[in-house]
C-alpha positions in Angstrom: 14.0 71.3 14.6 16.6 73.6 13.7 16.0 77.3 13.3 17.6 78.7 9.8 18.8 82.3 10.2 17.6 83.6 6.7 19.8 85.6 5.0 19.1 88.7 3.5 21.2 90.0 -0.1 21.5 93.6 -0.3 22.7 94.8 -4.1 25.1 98.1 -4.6 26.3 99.0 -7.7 28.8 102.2 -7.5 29.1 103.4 -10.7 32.3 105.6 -11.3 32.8 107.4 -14.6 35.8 108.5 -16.4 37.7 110.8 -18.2 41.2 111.4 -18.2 41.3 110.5 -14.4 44.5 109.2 -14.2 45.8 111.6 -11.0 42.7 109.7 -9.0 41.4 106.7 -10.4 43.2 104.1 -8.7 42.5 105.8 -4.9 39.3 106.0 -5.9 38.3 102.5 -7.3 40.2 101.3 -4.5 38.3 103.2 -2.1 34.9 102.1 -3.5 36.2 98.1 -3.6 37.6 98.5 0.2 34.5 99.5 2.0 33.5 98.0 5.5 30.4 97.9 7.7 31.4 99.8 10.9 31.7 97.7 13.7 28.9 99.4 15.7 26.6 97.8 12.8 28.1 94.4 12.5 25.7 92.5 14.8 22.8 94.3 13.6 23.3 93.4 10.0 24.7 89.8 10.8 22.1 88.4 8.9 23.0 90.8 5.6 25.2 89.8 3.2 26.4 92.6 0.5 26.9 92.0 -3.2 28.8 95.2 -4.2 29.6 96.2 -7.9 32.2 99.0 -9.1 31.4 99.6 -12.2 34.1 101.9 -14.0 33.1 103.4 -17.6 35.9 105.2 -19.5 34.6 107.9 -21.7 37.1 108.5 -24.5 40.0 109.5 -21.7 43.0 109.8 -23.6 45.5 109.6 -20.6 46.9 106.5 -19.2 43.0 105.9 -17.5 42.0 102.9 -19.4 45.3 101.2 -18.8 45.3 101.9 -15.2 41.6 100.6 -14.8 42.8 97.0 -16.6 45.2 96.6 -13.8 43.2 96.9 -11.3 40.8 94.7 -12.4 42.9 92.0 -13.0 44.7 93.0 -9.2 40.9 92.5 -7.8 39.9 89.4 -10.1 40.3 86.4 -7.7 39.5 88.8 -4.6 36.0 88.7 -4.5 36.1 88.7 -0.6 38.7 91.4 -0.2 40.6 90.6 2.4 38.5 91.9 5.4 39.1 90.8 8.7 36.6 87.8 9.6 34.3 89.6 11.5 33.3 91.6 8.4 33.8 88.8 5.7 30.3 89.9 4.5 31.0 91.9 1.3 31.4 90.5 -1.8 33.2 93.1 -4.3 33.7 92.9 -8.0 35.3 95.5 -10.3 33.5 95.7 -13.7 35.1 98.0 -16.9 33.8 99.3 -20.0 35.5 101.5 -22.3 34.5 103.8 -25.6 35.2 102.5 -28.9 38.1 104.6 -29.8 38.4 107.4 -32.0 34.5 108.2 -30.1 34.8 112.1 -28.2 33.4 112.1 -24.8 30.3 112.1 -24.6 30.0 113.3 -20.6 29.4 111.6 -17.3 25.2 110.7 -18.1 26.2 108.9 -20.8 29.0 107.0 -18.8 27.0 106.4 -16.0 23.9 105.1 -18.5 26.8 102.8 -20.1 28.3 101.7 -16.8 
């Protein structure tokens, strides 16, 4: 008889709103997308595996925010692993986007993060 190691899922969404963030957006989805478990934790959660979600909502920004979010979503859309080393292979990352309708005014971070 074989014991099965059963696997727990743990579920984060990080939700990131925006508005006219073009100075910061990119280090900052790519910060939230890159995240690793510290080594000191590894064999303690070896039985975890995490299902992250960066969810980016653009409230009305009426910079270059919007385009810049696009491209990194289509940069992260066949990296669900994320390149990590194989000792912490045990993330799985996907970048989400929304947008306003256009011509909408911002309506404030609440209302992006509710939307997100």
């Amino acid at each position: 008889m074989s014991a099965h190691k059963m696997c727990s899922v743990v579920k984060v969404d990080v939700i990131i709103a925006v508005h006219n963030a073009q100075e910061t957006i990119e280090e900052t989805v790519k910060s939230a997308m890159h995240q690793e478990i510290p080594d000191n934790l590894l064999t303690s959660l070896s039985n975890v595996k995490f299902d992250v979600v960066v969810c980016c909502y653009n409230d009305a920004s009426t910079d270059k925010s919007i385009e810049m979010l696009y491209t990194l979503k289509e940069e992260y859309a066949n990296n669900a692993a994320l390149h990590h080393d194989e000792s912490k292979l045990i993330m799985n990352t996907t970048l989400l986007v929304g947008t306003a309708a256009k011509g909408t005014s911002s309506r404030g971070a609440g209302y992006a993060r509710n939307q997100a």
